[in-house]
C-alpha positions in Angstrom: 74.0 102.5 -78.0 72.1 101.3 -75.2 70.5 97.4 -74.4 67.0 98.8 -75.8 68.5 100.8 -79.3 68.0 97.6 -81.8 67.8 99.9 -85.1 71.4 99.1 -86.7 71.5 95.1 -85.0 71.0 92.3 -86.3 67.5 91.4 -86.3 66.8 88.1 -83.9 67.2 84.8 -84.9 63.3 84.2 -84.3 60.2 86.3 -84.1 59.5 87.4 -81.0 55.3 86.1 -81.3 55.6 83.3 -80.1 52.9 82.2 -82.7 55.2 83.1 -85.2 57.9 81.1 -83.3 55.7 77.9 -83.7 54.7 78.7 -87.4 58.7 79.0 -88.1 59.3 75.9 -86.0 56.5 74.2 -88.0 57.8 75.0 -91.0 61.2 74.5 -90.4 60.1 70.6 -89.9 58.2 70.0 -93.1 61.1 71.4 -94.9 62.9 68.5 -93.5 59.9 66.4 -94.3 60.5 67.4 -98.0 64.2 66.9 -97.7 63.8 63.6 -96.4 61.6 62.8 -99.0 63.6 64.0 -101.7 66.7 62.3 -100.7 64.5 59.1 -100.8 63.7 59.8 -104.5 67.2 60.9 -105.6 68.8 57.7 -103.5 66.5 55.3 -104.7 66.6 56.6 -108.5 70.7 56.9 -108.4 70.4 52.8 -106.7 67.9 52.1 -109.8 69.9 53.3 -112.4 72.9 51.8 -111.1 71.9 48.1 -110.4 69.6 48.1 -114.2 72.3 49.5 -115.6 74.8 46.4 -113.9 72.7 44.0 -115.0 72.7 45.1 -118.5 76.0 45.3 -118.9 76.7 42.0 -117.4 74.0 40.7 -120.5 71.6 39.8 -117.3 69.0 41.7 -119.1 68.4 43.4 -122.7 70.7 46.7 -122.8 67.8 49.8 -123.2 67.5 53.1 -122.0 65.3 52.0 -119.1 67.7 52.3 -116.6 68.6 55.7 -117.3 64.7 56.9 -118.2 63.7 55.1 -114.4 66.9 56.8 -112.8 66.2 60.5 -114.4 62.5 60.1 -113.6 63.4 59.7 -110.2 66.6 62.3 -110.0 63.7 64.7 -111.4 60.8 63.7 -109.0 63.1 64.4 -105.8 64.9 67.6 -107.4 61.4 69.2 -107.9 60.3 67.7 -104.9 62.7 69.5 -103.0 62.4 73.0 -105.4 58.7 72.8 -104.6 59.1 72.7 -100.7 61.7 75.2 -100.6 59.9 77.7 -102.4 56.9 76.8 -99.7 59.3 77.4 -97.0 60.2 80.5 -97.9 56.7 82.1 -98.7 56.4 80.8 -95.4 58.8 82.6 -93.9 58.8 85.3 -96.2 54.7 85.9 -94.6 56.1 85.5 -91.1 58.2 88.3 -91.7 55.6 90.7 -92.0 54.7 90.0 -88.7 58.2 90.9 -87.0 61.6 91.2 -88.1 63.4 88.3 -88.1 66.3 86.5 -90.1 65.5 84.9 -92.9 68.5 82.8 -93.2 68.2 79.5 -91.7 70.4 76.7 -91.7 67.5 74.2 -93.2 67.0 76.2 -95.9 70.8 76.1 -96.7 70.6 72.5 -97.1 67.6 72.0 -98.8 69.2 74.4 -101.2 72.3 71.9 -101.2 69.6 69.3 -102.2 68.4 71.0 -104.8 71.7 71.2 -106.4 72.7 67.6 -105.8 69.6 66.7 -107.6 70.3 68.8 -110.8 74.0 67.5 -110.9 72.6 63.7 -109.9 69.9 64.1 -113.2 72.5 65.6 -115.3 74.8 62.7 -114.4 72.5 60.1 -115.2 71.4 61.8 -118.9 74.8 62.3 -119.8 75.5 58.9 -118.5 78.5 60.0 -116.5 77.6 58.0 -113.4 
């Protein structure tokens, strides 16, 4: 196989456009836009739930369900934050690809995928009140 014979590689990390470099580079950070924003909403609903859900059980405030309605509202928001930015991402890249082979797998899209999961198991958590 010589330098030039590509057929049975690997295809390259990036396109080789360098358009389609920029557009992958651009997209790449407003995944992690969306990942930031959806740890904000998990984090914040988990630190919600917790401290309402303190204070009701020290008899601070009346015991309700609010603490766990605010905390899966929030676990929800950032979980389908995160679903809805990932499945941008990859129509994304998914059009980029038409342009010029290039891998699909990227490590950003790995964790927003690991987001996505801890937000399920984060809502399931605080519904079945295991937290």
């Amino acid at each position: 196989m010589t330098d030039t014979d590509h057929s049975s590689a690997r295809p390259p990390e990036l396109p080789a456009d360098l358009g389609a470099v920029r557009t992958v580079l651009a997209a790449d950070r407003t995944l992690m836009a969306w990942i930031r924003t959806s740890l904000s909403m998990l984090s914040f609903g988990f630190t919600i739930y917790k401290f309402l859900q303190g204070l009701a059980d020290n008899n601070q405030i009346a015991k309700t369900d609010s603490p766990q309605h605010v905390g899966m509202f929030l676990a929800a928001a950032g979980t389908g934050a995160m679903v809805l930015g990932t499945l941008s991402y990859w129509g994304t890249l998914r059009d980029v690809a038409r342009a010029g082979k290039f891998r699909l797998g990227r490590s950003v899209l790995a964790i927003a995928l690991l987001m996505s999961l801890a937000g399920v198991a984060l809502f399931w958590a605080i519904a079945k009140r295991l937290v």
